[in-house]
C-alpha positions as a printed Julia matrix, in Angstrom:
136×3 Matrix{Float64}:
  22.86   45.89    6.52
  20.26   45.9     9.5
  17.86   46.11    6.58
  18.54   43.53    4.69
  18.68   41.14    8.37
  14.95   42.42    9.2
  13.97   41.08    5.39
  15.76   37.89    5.54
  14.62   37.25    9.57
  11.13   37.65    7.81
  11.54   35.29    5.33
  12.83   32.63    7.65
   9.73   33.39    9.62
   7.29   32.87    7.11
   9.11   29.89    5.81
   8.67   28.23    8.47
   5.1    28.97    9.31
   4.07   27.14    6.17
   4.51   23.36    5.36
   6.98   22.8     3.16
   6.56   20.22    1.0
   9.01   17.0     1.05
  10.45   15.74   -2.02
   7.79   14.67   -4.33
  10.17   12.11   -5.29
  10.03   10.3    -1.99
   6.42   10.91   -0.89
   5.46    9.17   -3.97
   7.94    6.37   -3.61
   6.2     5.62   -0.31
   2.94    6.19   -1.93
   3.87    3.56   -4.44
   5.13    1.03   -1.59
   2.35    1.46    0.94
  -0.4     0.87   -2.28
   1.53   -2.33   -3.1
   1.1    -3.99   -0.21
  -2.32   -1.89    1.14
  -1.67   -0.75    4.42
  -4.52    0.92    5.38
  -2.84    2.65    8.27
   0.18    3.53    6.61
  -1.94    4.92    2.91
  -4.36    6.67    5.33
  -1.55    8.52    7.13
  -0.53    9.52    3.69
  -3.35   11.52    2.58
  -4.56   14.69    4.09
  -7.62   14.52    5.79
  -9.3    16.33    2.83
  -7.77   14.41    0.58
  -9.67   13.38   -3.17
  -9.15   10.55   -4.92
 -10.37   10.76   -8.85
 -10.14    8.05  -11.14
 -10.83   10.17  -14.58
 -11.43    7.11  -16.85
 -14.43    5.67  -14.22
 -16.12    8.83  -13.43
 -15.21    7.84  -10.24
 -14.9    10.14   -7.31
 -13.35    9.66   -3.59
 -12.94   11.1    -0.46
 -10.08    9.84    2.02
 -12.63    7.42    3.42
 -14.49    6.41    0.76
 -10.77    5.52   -0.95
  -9.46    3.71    2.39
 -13.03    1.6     2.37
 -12.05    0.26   -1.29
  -8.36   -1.08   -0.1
  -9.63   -4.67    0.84
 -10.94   -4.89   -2.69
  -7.55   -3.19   -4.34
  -5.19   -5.5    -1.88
  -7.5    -8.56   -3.87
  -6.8    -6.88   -7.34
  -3.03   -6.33   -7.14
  -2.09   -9.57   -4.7
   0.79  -11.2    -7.06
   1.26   -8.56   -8.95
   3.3    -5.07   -8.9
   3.92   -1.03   -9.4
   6.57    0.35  -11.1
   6.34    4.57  -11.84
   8.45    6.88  -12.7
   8.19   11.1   -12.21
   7.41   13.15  -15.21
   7.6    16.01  -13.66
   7.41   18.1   -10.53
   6.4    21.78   -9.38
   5.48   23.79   -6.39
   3.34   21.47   -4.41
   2.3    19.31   -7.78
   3.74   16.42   -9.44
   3.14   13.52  -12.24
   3.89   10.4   -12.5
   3.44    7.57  -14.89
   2.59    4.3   -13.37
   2.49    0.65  -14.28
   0.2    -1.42  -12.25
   1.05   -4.81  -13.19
  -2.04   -7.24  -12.08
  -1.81  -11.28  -12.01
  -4.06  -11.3   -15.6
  -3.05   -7.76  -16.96
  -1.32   -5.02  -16.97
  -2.66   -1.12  -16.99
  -0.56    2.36  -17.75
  -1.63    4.99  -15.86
  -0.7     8.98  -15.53
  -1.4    10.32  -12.19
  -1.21   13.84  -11.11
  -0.38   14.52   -7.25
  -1.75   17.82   -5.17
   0.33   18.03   -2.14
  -0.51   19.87    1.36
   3.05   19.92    2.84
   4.13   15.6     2.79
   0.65   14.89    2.5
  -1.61   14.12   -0.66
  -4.31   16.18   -0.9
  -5.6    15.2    -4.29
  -4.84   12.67   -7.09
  -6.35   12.06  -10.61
  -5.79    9.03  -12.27
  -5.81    8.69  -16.06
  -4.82    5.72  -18.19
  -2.57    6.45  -20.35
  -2.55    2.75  -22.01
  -3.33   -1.32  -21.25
   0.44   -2.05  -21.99
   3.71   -0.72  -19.54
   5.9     0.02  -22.48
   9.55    1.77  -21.13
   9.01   -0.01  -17.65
């Protein structure tokens, strides 16, 4: 019985040394929300300090500053228009989702996978996955 306290006492100890990660669910539901309306206090609070932004279909790839320098230009791009997404799936400190970034003239389907350190992002790679949002 003592034995099995010491192993469980060590668990909780370790446990709680690390940063557990919050439900992908809601991290990226905030994600989603602060991108819509491109707070750059609120995205930049979001990402880890190391955090890499890489936009697969552009060759395109960010660091946390070089991503909060491009807001002003996204908040221009998505003014009048929307995000919808939805989670494809979620594991240890990773998760997918497929997004539809609805713009004023267009529309673009996008699969994004999601690194987390703790409720931080730490990476994300965008992909299209097609110009049309069908199942939104």
């Amino acid at each position: 019985m003592t034995r099995l306290l010491r192993l469980l006492a060590a668990a909780c100890l370790i446990l709680s040394a690390s940063p557990l990660l919050a439900d992908p669910a809601a991290v990226l539901d905030r994600w989603y929300a602060e991108l819509q309306t491109g707070d750059d206090a609120a995205i930049s609070a979001m990402l880890s300090d190391d955090a890499v932004i890489v936009l697969e279909d552009i060759g395109v790839e960010q660091t946390k500053a070089e991503f909060l320098d491009s807001l002003e230009e996204w908040r221009d791009a998505i003014n009048g228009g929307s995000i919808a997404w939805k989670l494809e799936s979620a594991e240890g400190n990773s998760a997918t989702a497929l997004a539809c970034y609805r713009f004023p003239d267009s529309e673009m389907e996008v699969r994004e996978t999601f690194t987390f350190a703790g409720d931080q992002i730490a990476r994300s790679v965008q992909t299209e996955a097609g110009q049309a949002c069908e199942g939104f």
